[in-house]
C-alpha positions, 0 to 999 in steps of 0.5 A, spaced: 646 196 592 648 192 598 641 189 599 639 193 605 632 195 607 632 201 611 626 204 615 628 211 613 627 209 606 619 207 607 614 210 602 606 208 601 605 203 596 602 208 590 596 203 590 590 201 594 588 194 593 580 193 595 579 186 593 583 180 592 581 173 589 584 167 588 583 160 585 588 155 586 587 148 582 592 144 587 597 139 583 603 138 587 608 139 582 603 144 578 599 148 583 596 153 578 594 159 583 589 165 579 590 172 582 584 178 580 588 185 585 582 191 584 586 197 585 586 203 585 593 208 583 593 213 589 600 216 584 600 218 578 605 215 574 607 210 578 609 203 575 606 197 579 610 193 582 609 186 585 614 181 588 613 174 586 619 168 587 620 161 584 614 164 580 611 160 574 608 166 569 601 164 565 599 170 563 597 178 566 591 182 564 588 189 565 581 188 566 580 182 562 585 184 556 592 181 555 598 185 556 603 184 551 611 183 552 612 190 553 607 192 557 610 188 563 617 186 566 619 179 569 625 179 574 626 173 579 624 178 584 617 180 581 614 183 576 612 190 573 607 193 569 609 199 566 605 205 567 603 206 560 599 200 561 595 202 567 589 206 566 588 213 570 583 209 575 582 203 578 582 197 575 583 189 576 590 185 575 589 179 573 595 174 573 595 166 572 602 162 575 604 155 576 608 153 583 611 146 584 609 145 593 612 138 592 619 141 591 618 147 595 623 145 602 623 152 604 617 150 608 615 158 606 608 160 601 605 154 599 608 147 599 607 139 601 608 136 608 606 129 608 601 129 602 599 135 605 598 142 603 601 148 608 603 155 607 607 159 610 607 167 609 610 171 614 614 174 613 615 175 605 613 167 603 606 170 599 610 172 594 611 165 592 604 163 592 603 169 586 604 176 584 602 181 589 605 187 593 607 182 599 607 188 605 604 188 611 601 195 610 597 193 603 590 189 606 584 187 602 579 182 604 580 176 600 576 171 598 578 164 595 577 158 591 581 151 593 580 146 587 582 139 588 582 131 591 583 132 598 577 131 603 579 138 607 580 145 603 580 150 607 583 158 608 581 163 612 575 167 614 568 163 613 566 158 608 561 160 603 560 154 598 563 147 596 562 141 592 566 136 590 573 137 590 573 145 592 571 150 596 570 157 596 572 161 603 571 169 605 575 173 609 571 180 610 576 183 614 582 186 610 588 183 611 595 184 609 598 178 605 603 174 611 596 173 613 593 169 608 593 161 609 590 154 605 591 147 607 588 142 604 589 134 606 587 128 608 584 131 615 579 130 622 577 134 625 576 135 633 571 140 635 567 144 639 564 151 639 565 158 643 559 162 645 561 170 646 560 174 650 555 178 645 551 170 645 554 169 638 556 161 637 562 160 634 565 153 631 572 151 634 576 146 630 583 143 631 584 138 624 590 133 625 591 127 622 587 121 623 589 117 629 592 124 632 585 126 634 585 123 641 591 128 643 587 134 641 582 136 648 588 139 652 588 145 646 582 145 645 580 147 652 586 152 652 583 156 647 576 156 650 581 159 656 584 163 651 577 166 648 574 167 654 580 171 658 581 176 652 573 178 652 575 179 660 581 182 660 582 186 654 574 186 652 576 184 645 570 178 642 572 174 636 570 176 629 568 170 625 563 165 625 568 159 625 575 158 629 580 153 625 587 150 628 591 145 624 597 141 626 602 140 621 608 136 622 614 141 618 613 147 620 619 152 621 615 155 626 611 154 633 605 156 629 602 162 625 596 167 626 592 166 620 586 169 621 581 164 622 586 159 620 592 158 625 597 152 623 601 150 628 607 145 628 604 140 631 609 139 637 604 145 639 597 141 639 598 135 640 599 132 647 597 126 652 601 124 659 604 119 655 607 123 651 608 131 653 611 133 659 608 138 663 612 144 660 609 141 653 603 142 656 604 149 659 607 151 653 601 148 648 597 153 652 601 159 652 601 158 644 595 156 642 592 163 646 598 167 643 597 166 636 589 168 638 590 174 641 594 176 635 587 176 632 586 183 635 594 184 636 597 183 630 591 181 625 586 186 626 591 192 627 598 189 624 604 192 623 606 198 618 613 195 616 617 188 618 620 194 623 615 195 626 615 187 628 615 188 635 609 192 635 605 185 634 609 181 637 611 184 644 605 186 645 603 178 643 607 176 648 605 180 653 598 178 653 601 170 653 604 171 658 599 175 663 594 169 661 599 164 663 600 167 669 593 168 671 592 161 670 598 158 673 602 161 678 604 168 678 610 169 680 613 162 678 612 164 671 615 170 671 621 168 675 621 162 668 620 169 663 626 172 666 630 166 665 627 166 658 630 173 657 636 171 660 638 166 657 637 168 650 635 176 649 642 178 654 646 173 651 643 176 645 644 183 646 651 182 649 653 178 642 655 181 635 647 179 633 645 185 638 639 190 636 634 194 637 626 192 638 625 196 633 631 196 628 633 201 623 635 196 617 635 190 616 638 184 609 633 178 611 627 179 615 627 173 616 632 174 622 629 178 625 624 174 628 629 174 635 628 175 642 629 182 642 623 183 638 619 177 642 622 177 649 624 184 650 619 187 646 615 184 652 618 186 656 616 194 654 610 192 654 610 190 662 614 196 663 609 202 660 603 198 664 608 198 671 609 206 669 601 208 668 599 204 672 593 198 671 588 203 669 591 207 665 594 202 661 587 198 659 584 206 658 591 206 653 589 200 650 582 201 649 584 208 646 589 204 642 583 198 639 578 203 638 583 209 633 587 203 630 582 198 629 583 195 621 590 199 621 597 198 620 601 202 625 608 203 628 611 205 634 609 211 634 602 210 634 602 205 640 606 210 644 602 216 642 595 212 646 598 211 651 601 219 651 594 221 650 590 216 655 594 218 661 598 224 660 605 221 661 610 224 655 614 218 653 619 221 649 625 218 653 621 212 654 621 210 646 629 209 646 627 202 649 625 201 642 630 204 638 636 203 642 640 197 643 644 193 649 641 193 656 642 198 661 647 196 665 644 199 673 649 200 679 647 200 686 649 205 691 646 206 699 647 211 704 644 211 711 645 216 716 640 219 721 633 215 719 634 217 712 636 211 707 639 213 700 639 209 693 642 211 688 643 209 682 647 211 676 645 207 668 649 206 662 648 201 655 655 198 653 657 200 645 652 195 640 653 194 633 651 200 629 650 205 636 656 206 640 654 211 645 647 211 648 642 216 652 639 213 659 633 209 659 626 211 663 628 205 667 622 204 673 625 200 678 620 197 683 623 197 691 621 194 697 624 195 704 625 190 709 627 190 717 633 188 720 628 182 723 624 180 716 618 185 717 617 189 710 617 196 712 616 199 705 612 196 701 614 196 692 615 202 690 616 204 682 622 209 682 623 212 675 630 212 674 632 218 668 638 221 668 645 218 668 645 218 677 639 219 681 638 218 688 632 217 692 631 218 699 627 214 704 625 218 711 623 216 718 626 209 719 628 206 725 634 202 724 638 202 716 633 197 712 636 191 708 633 193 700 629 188 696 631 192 689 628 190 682 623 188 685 618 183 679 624 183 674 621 191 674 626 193 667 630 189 663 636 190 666 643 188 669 642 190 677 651 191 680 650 191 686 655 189 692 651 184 696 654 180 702 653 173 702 649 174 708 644 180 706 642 175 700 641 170 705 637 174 708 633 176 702 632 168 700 629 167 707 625 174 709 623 177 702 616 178 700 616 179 692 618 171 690 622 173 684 627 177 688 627 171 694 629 166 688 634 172 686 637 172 692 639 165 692 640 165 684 646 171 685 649 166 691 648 160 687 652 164 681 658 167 685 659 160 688 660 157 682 665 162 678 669 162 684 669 155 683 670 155 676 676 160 676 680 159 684 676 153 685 674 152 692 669 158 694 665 159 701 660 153 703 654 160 704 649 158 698 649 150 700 647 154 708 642 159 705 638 154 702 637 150 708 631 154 710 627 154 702 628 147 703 624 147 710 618 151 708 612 147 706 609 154 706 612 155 699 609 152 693 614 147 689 614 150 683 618 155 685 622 151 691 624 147 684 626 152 681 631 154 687 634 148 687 636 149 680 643 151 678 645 156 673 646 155 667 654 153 664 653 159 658 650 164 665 656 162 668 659 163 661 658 170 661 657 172 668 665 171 668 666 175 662 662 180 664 667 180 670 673 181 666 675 174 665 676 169 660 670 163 661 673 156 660 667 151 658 671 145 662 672 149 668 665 151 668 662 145 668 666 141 673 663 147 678 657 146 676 657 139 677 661 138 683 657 144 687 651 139 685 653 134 689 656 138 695 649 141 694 644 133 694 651 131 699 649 137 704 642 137 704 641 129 702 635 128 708 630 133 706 631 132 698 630 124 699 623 126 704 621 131 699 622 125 693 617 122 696 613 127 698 612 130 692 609 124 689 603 125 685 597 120 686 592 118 681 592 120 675 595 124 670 593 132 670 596 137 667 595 142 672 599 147 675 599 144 683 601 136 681 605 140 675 609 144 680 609 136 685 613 133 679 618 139 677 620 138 686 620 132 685 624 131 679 629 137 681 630 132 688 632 126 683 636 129 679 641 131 685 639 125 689 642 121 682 649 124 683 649 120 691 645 114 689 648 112 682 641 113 678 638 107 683 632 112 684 632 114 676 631 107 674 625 105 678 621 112 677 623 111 670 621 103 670 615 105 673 613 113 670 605 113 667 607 120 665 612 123 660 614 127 665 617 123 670 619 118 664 623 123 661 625 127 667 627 119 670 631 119 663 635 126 664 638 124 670 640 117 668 643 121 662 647 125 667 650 120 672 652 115 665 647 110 666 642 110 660 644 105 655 639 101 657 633 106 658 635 110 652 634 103 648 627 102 652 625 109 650 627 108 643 623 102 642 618 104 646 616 111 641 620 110 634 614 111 632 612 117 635 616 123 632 615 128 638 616 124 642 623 121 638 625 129 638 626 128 646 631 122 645 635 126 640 636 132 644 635 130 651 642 125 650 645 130 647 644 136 651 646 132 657 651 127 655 658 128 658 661 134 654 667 130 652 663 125 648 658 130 645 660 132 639 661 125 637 654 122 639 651 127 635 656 125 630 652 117 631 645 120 632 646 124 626 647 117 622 641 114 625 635 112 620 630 115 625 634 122 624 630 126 619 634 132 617 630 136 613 624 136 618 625 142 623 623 139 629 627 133 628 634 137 625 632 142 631 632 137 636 639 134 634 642 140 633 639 144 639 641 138 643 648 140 641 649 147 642 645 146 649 651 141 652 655 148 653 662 145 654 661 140 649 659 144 644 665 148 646 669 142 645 677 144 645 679 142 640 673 143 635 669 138 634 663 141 635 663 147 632 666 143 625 660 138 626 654 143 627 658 148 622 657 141 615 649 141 617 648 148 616 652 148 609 648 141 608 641 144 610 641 151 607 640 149 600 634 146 603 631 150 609 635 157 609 631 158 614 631 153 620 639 154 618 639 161 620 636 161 626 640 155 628 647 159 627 646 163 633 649 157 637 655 161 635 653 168 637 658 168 643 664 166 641 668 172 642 668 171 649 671 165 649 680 163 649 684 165 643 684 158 640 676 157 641 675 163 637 680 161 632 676 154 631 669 157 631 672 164 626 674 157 621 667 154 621 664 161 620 669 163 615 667 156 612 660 157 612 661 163 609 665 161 603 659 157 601 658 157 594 650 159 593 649 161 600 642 163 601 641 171 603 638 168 610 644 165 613 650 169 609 647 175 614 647 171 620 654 169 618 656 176 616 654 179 622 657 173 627 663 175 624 663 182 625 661 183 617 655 187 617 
């Protein structure tokens, strides 16, 4: 056995659970956890098998009477009740065990965050609390009893009695384990209440630690918002009589949807303008309505099988993502979600780590928690609604509520309600889910007599585990423009089938300039041959944003690979802008996000897309001299919007004074390059935001001049852990490449440099694997560096140091003698004695090792 988990290997679990009951005397290094399952065998002679880990066992019984030695069996992995020790009918488990939270540094079941109590179950981290069958398709409602000498006990469901020292709560909606959460500390709460649409008060609570409360009114607003629009949009009302958010400071996550009871790591909670910046808060209230719409999506109906994944998860994403985008600026952040994608789910796709959003097999589910599953499986959603159409995909999702509704599906149950609300057979569209890679689409037009033809051909690049690929179901929104800027086609949905497939357009009067992909329409790599011209065209005619903002994002990226590898490239990009700089019309969020380069790794990949090795040096001396020539050609208009898009009055996190301040700080940091940083030290000398005071920091950062500020900074927020995550990873994301691996070398010796909490290991670490040609340094530094903290940390977190490996998920792409260095530390890492299961997979497969 290999230790391979298969999806064709699925069978139900021989019993149902109809109740759970848990007591749990909490005691930091005796934690006794009593567990009563009622169940009932739906197989006749089958053991029952439960899992449980690091698992102290006190005793088992059958309905009150004790089992003896032989009626049982105790592995490291669970434990089994024989067959000739269960009765012919339903019955009730009980089990009494003993855990030590306060030696748990897994941050997975149950364990101790600064003298509090935290879980954290999912995936598989209940079989740490107790014996239990810790699948998502086993549900029970749970009622629970917290007994200890904390003043906050809480779970999930609603109270229904307390006194001294504990705390009973139920749960009346069946749940699968990875649901079930407890907290208990030294807690204040911040509250309010929801009134439903149905008239029911629901009482809201975001507990946090004393002396955090005053940073909590952002998210409590934002999951107001968030209860509202999904009784709007999706017609689905909250079930509880309370709502509760705690914010824990280790946490492995961003946060966990437990039902009643979501815990967040509290960098997603906590903010002020002193201390987050404008895309703390936006994130903030994209993640506080995530993990609450997953109480439809993800709670109410779950997943079958950890397969399953992004069932809840992409689905998730998409609703969060819609939300944000009603609330802020629509194409702005879809324009954000497409960068997101690029940047971590192609780079996934195109890597040794590549995946289907729903795999077949799996070693440790815990890295199966990826932007293919999130991101991608986000994007599925976007594109089943794009091809049935708005109605029909609320008719879909209406169908899918009702039919599914305290069920654990599959895919194939959420596409079979689509199919059946609209009528659309998806048969070809389900290879999205169950095949690798993106979809390579090329480009071809023919125009002759008024006719105008597209024609497109697919193909997917060979994955791990799947060489070859059948073609997608692919809708490609495209628009038509005239040659003066007229838009004479407006978007229209092309459904791309076969391998080559052309579609004509009829009666034109002259040969139309093709706006293609329109909206980002499918995850998908567009090749098409494009003049500087035309793209220029685009960047100033376009109607649909996202393609105006891709125009220039194609320029922007030819120009810098010329550059990267002839080293001279035509001056067409820095021309092409002009005219976005010049349009007052458009807002300035997505003017910032024009003037913002492609990133060193796109650069990276798109070179060897292109067939050609990427030097990370090269890249980044492109990048940074185009800056310049850019702040050079454009330096009046960039200086009158510095000072145009101050934002006066106080600080509000909105979408209006936020956009402001990102083309400002997007004017600043080019500006600093001509200027020496004069601009950056008075903004940050005077900032009454973090937004400003950080964005300030950056580009002192980037010119070399932040000595001085970084020790302000620094003396200023030592005490604030959040903030001091900023200062580990923004230095060393933007430090000059040469010298990275050795500061963090410095960074990592520093007092304030606590590695076994996440956020902070993540930020150091982080900062590292961001500062590209840094961490590719030639002659190895960074990959040795950040290699030893992942062998130290794994014993600890292997978690936290599995998802962190992926920083050398591109390796191949890079020169023999690159390659050689970062194999040597993967090699190193694998060689470890006793390395977890987590991180030997992650390991195994960057190396080609399945």
């Amino acid at each position: 056995m290999d230790g391979t988990i298969r999806l064709a290997d699925y069978t139900p679990y021989p019993f149902t659970l109809e109740r759970v009951t848990l007591r749990v005397r909490l005691a930091p290094r005796a934690t006794r956890v009593s567990a009563r399952l009622e169940l009932a065998p739906q197989v006749d002679g089958a053991a029952l098998v439960l899992d449980g880990e690091m698992l102290h066992l006190i005793s088992v019984a059958i309905d009150g009477a004790p089992l003896g030695p032989n009626d049982y069996r105790v592995t490291p992995t669970g434990l089994t009740i024989h067959p000739a020790a269960l009765p012919e009918g339903p019955f009730s488990l009980e089990t009494d065990v003993e855990i030590a939270p306060e030696a748990n540094t897994a941050l997975e079941g149950l364990y101790m965050s600064n003298g509090m109590y935290c879980t954290q179950c999912e995936a598989e981290g209940f079989r740490k609390i107790t014996y239990y069958p810790d699948r998502p398709d086993v549900m029970a409602p749970f009622r629970v009893r917290i007994e200890g000498d904390l003043p906050v006990l809480l779970s999930n469901g609603n109270p229904v009695a307390s006194g001294p020292g504990w705390a009973e709560w139920d749960d009346p909606w069946p749940k699968p384990a990875y649901l079930f959460a407890l907290v208990a500390g030294d807690l204040v709460a911040h509250s309010d209440s929801f009134t439903t649409q149905s008239g029911r008060e629901v009482a809201l609570n975001i507990y946090v630690r004393p002396g955090d409360e005053d940073r909590c009114a952002f998210a409590m607003e934002a999951l107001k918002r968030s209860m509202r629009w999904d009784e709007t949009e999706y017609g689905r009302e909250y079930d509880l009589d309370l709502f509760n958010i705690v914010a824990v400071d280790d946490f492995n996550m961003g946060a966990m949807e437990n039902k009643g009871l979501n815990i967040f790591n509290s960098k997603w909670v906590l903010a002020s303008p002193e201390t987050a910046t404008d895309k703390d808060y936006e994130r903030i209230e994209a993640i506080i309505a995530h993990e609450y719409f997953h109480n439809w999506t993800g709670n109410r109906i779950t997943c079958r099988d950890w397969f399953q994944l992004c069932l809840k998860e992409g689905l998730t994403v998409f609703r969060d993502q819609c939300f944000t985008a009603d609330l802020r600026l629509g194409p702005v952040k879809r324009i954000e979600d497409v960068m997101t994608l690029r940047a971590r789910q192609f780079r996934e796709d195109q890597g040794p780590l590549a995946h289907p959003p729903r795999p077949d097999h799996y070693k440790e589910i815990n890295n199966f928690y990826t932007a293919t599953v999130y991101e991608k499986g986000a994007e599925l959603v976007g594109m089943l609604k794009r091809l049935v159409g708005d109605e029909g995909y609320r008719k879909a999702l209406d169908l899918y509520f009702a039919r599914h509704d305290g069920q654990a599906c599959t895919i194939e149950d959420w596409l079979a309600v689509f199919e059946e609300a609209t009528g659309r057979d998806l048969a070809q569209f389900k290879h999205w889910y169950t095949d690798a890679g993106t979809p390579r689409v090329t480009v071809s037009e023919d125009w002759a007599d008024g006719r105008y033809t597209l024609t497109f051909e697919q193909s997917t690049p060979p994955t791990p585990g799947q060489p070859k690929k059948p073609p997608r179901h692919i809708p490609i929104t495209v628009g038509l423009l005239s040659p003066n800027g007229e838009e004479i086609v407006s978007s229209t949905v092309l459904e791309l089938t076969k391998t080559r497939e052309s579609f004509t357009f009829e009666g034109l009067g002259a040969k139309p300039v093709a706006s293609i992909l329109r909206d980002f329409s499918a995850p998908v790599v567009l090749d098409r041959k494009v003049s500087t011209t035309e793209r220029a065209f685009l960047l100033t005619h376009d109607t649909d944003p996202f393609n105006r903002w891709e125009a220039g994002r194609m320029l922007a990226r030819e120009c810098l690979m010329a550059r990267a590898t002839a080293g001279t490239a035509e001056p067409g990009y820095l021309e092409a802008l002009g005219p976005v700089l010049a349009d007052d019309d458009a807002d300035p969020a997505f003017r910032a996000l024009c003037l913002s380069l492609p990133g060193e790794d796109e650069i990276a990949q798109a070179l060897f897309d292109a067939g050609q090795t990427p030097d990370p040096d090269a890249i980044h001396e492109a990048r940074e001299t185009l800056a310049k020539d850019l702040a050079r050609a454009h330096e009046d208009r960039l200086a009158a919007l510095y000072d145009a898009m101050a934002v006066p009055g106080p600080y509000q996190p909105d979408a209006g004074p936020a956009g402001q301040r990102s083309l400002r700080l997007a004017a600043l940091g080019l500006l600093s390059r001509l200027d020496g940083g004069a601009r950056a030290e008075a903004l940050f000398a005077s900032a009454h935001n973090m937004t400003e005071s950080l964005g300030a920091l950056s580009s002192l950062i980037a010119q070399g001049r932040a000595e001085a500020a970084l020790a302000t900074f620094r003396a200023r927020w030592q005490g604030d852990r959040l903030v001091m995550d900023k200062w580990f990873m923004t230095q060393l994301a933007l430090c000059p490449p040469e010298t990275a691996p050795d500061l963090a070398r410095k960074l990592a010796d520093d007092p304030l440099f606590d590695w076994k909490n996440p956020n902070r290991f993540r930020a150091l670490m982080g900062g590292l694997a961001a500062n590209h040609a840094g961490f590719h340094r030639r002659d190895g530094a960074g990959y040795r560096f950040y290699a030893d903290w992942l062998i130290r940390l794994d014993p600890v977190n292997p978690q936290t140091a599995a998802r962190l490996s992926t920083a050398f998920e591109t390796w191949r792409r890079l020169d023999p003698a690159r390659q050689a260095l970062a194999r040597a530390a993967l090699e190193r890492i694998l060689g470890q004695e006793g390395l977890s299961r987590d991180l030997a997979e992650m390991t195994g497969r960057l190396l080609g090792i399945d």
